[in-house]
C-alpha positions in Angstrom: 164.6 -30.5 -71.4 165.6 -31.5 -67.6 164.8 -29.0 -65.0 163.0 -26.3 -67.7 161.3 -24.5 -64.7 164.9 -23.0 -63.6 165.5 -21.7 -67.5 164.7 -18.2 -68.3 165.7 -17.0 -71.5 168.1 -17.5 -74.6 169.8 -14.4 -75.1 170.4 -15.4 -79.0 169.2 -15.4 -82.1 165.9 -15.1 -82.6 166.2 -12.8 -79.1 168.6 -9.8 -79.8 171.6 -10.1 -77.8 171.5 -6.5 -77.4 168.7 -6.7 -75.0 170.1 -9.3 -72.6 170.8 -8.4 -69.2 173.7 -10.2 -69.4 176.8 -11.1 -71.1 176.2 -15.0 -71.5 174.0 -16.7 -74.4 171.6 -17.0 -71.3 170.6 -17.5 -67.9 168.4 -19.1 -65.5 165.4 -17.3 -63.6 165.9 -16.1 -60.1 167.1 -18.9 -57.7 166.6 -18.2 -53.9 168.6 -20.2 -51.5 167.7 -19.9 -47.5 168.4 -21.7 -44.6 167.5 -21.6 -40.7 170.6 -20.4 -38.4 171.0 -20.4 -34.9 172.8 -17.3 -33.0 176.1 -16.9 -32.4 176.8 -20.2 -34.6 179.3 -19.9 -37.6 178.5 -21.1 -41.1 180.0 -21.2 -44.4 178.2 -21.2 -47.7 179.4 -22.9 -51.2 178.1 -21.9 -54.1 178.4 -24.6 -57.1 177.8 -24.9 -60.9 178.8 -27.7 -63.2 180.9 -27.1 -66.5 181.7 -30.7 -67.4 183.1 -30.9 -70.4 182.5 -27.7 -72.1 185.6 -25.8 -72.5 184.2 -23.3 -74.9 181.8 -21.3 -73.0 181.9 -19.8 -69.1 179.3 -20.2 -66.2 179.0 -17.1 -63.5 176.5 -16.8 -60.3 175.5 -13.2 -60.2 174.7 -12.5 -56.3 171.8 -9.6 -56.1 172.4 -6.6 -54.3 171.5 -6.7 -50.5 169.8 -10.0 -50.9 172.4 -11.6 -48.7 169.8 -11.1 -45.7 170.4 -12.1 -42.3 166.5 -11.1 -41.0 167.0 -7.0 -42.4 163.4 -5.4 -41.4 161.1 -4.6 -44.3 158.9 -1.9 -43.6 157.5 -1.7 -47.2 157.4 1.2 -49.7 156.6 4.4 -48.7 153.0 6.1 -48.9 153.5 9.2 -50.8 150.8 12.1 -52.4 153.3 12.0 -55.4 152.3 8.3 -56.1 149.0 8.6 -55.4 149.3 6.0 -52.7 149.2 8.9 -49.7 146.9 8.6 -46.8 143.5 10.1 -45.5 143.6 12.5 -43.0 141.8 11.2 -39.9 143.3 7.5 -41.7 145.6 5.0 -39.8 148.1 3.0 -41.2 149.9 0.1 -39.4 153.5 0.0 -39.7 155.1 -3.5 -39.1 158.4 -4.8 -38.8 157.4 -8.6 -39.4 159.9 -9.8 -37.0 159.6 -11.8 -34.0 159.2 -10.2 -30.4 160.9 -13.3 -28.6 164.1 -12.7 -30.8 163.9 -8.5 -31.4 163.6 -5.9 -29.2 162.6 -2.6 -30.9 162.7 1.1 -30.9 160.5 3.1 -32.9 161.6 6.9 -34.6 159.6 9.8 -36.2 161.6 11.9 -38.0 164.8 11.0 -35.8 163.2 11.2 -32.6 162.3 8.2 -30.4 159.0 7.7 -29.9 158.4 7.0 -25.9 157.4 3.8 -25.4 156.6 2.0 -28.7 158.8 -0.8 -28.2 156.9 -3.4 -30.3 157.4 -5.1 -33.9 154.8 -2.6 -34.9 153.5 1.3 -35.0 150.1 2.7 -35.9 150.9 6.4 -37.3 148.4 9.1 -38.4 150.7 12.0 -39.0 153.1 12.6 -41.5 156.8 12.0 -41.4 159.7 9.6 -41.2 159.0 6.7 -39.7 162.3 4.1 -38.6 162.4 1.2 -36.7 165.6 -0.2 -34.8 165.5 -4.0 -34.4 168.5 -5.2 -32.3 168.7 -9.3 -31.8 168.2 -10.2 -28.3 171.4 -10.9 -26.8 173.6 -9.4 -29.2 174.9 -6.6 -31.1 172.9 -7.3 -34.2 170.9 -4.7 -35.3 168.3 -3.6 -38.6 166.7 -1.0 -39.2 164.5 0.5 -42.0 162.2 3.5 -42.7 158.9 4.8 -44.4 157.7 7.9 -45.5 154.1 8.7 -44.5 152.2 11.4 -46.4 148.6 12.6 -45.8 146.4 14.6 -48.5 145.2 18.1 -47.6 142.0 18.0 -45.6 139.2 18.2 -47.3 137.5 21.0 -46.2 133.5 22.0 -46.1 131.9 25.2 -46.4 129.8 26.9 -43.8 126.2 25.6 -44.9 123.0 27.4 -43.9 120.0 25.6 -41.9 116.9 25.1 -44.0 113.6 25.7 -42.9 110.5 25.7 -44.7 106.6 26.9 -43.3 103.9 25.0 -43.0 101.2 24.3 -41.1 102.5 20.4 -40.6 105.6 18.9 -39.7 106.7 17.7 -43.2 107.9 19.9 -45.5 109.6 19.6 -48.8 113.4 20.4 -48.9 115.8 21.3 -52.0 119.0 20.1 -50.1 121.2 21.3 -53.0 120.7 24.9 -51.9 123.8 24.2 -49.7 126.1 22.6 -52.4 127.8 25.4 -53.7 128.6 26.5 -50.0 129.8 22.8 -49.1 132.1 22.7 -51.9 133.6 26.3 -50.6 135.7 26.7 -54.3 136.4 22.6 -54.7 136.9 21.8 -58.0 133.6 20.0 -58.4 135.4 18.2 -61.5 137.4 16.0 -59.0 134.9 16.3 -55.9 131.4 14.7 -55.7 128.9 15.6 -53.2 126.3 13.3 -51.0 123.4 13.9 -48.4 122.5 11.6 -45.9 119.8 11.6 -43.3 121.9 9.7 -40.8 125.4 9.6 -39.4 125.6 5.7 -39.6 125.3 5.8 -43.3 127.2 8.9 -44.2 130.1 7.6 -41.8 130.0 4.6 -43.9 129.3 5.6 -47.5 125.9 3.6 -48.1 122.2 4.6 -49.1 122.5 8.5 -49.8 119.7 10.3 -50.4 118.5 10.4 -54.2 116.8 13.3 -54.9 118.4 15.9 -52.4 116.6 18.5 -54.4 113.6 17.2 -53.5 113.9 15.8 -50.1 110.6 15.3 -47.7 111.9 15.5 -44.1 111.8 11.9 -42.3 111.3 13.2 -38.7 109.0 15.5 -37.7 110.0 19.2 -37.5 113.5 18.9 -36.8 116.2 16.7 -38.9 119.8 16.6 -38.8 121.1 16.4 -42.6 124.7 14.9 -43.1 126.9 16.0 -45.8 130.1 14.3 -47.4 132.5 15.7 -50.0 134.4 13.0 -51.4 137.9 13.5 -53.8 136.9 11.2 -56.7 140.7 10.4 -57.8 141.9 9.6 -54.4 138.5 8.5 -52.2 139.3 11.2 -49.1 136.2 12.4 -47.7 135.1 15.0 -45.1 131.8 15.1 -43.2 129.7 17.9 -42.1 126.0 18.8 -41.3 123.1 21.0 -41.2 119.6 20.5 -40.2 116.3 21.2 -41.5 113.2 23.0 -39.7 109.4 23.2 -40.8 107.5 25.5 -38.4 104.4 27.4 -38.7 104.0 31.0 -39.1 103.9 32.9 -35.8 99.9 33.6 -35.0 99.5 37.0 -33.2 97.3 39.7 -32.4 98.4 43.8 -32.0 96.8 46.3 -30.3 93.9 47.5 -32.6 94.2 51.3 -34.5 93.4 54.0 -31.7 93.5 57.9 -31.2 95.5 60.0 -28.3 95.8 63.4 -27.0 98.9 65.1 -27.3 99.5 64.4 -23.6 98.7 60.7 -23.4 100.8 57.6 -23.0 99.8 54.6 -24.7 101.7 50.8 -25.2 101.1 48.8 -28.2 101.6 45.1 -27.3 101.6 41.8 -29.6 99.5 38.7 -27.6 101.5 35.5 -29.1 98.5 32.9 -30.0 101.3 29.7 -31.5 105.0 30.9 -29.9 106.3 32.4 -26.8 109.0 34.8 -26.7 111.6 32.8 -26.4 110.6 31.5 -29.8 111.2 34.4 -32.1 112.4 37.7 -32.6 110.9 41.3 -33.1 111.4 44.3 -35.5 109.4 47.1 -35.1 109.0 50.1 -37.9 107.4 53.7 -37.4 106.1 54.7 -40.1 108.5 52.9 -42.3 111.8 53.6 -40.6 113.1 50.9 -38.3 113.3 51.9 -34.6 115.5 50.1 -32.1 112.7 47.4 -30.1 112.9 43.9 -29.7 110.5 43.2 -27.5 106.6 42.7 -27.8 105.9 45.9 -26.6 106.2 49.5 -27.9 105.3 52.2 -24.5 104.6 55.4 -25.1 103.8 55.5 -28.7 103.2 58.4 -30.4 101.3 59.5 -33.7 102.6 57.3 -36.6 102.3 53.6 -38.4 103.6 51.1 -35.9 104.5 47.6 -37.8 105.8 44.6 -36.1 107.7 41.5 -37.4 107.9 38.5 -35.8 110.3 35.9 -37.1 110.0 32.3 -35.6 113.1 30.1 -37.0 113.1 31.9 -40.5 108.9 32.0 -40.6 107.8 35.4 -40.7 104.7 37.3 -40.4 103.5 41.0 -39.9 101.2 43.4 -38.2 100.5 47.1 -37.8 98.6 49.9 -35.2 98.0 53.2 -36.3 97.9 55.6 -33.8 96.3 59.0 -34.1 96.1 62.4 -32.1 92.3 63.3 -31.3 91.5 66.6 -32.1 91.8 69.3 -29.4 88.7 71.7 -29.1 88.1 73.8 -26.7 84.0 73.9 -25.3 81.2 76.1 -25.3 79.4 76.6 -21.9 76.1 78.5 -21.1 75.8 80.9 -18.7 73.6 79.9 -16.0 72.3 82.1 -12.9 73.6 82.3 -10.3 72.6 79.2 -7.6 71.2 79.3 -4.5 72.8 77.7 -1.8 71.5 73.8 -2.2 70.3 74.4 -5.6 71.6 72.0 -8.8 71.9 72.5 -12.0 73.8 70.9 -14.9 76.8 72.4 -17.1 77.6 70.6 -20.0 79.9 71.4 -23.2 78.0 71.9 -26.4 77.3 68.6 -27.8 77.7 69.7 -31.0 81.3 70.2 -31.2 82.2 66.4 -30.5 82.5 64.7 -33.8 85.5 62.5 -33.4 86.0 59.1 -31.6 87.7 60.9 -28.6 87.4 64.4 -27.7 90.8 66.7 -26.2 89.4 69.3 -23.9 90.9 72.4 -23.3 89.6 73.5 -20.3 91.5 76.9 -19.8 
């Protein structure tokens, strides 16, 4: 057969004539025909088919719709969510005309409106809309013009997470990471979401070596690490990013004012000396005899009888202490009578002895 690459099918028996896209026993496959033109020059095109000799059947050129192209911009199919071919938020997408600057000039349109000054055979977009292109030939009244759509997916969006810390006496710890999954997710369906730690931006930014066993992580850097987080939509690969870090400190070291007694008429502070932290460093609670009392400092001034207990908190370590303070009992003495004293003459007056059975003794000397 002469020239079989041009045939395409036999719309016949054993094919069912039903089927054919056409009217004729058969037809050839798609021919293109093109040709370089030069402005403002006329031309005329011929179309010709042979039927030599063959009266009994009839030859027709079909001419495909809009294909009679004179350089029509092409800005490809549109990016929509509803064929899964939408965009990532945060994701650009370059728009091009394919035409040639020296020839075009251009104007650019989202959703009707000109865009100030992208004049150029192409546009970089990251927002939705309705994006149009006007191509006018130089030096004439030709003009093209064609639009996309642009979708975006909805944002992924990640959950508040909480900082970790753990308390030891070194500055490696061991870490369940996963704590802060369920927060991350913040009501994803985690059917159609996946989850990922990283322990630097670099690799989380690009998707590579995540951290195996997040639920049993041993921090990298001492004390302090930054812990990355990306939530990625397994059916159409949008991500987000988002981080929280991990502490290990020590427990706070302190001493308190040690248990002491009071008269009724005293003043006394009860102070916590910081032995690993300074203030800055944590926070305190204070309790009186099991009901909190409003004190954050170090200090209490001017306790009175009760259970004083401090906590200190340093970055989520905590540790306690407590002063009891007691009222001495007040007595009042027993003098003897002395004679009476020459001028010049000493002599010694003392309280009974025998009355002072207590740490400190409250004198009532009325």
């Amino acid at each position: 057969m002469t020239n079989s690459e041009y045939f395409d099918v036999f719309n016949g028996f054993p094919n069912n004539p039903n089927l054919a896209t056409t009217n004729y026993n058969g037809q050839t496959v798609e021919l293109i025909a093109q040709s370089s033109v030069t402005p403002l020059n006329t031309y005329h095109i011929k179309l010709v088919i042979a039927d030599r000799n063959d009266t009994a059947f009839d030859s027709a050129v079909f001419l495909k719709e809009n294909s009679f192209d004179l350089g029509n911009v092409d800005l490809g199919s549109d990016y929509l969510e509803s064929e899964d071919n939408a965009l990532c938020n945060g994701e650009d997408i370059l728009i091009e005309s394919g035409l040639n600057t020296s020839l075009y000039s251009f104007t650019w349109e989202k959703d009707g409106i000109i865009i100030p000054g992208e004049t150029g055979p192409s546009l970089t977009v990251n927002q939705e809309g309705v994006y149009s292109v006007n191509a006018t030939y130089i030096g004439t009244t030709c003009a093209s013009t064609d639009s996309v759509i642009v979708d975006f997916y909805d944002t992924i969006t990640i959950g508040q997470m909480q900082n970790l810390t753990n308390c030891e006496s070194t500055s490696f710890a061991l870490f369940d990471l996963t704590l802060n999954s369920q927060a991350a997710f913040n009501g994803l369906d985690t059917s159609s979401h996946s989850i990922s730690f990283y322990d630097n931006l670099a690799d989380a930014e690009a998707g590579q070596n995540p951290i195996l066993t997040p639920n049993a992580y041993t921090n990298t850097i001492a004390d302090l690490q930054t812990i990355y987080v990306v939530i990625s939509n397994i059916n159409n690969g949008c991500s987000s990013l988002s981080s929280f870090t991990i502490n290990v400190s020590s427990n706070p070291d302190f001493t308190i004012t040690n248990d002491f007694e009071i008269c009724n008429v005293q003043n006394q502070t009860i102070t916590v000396t910081p032995l690993n932290f300074t203030d800055a460093e944590v926070s305190y609670s204070w309790t009186k005899d099991g009901v909190a009392i409003a004190n954050t400092t170090d200090t209490i001034a001017n306790a009175t009888e009760g259970v004083y207990e401090v906590t200190v908190n340093k970055n989520g370590c905590i540790a306690t202490a407590s002063t009891i303070v007691t009222i001495g009992e007040i007595v009042s003495p027993n003098f003897d009578m002395i004679d009476d004293l020459c001028s010049g003459s000493l002599d010694t007056l003392l309280p009974d002895a025998s009355i002072i059975e207590h740490h400190l003794a409250c004198f009532d000397l009325v």
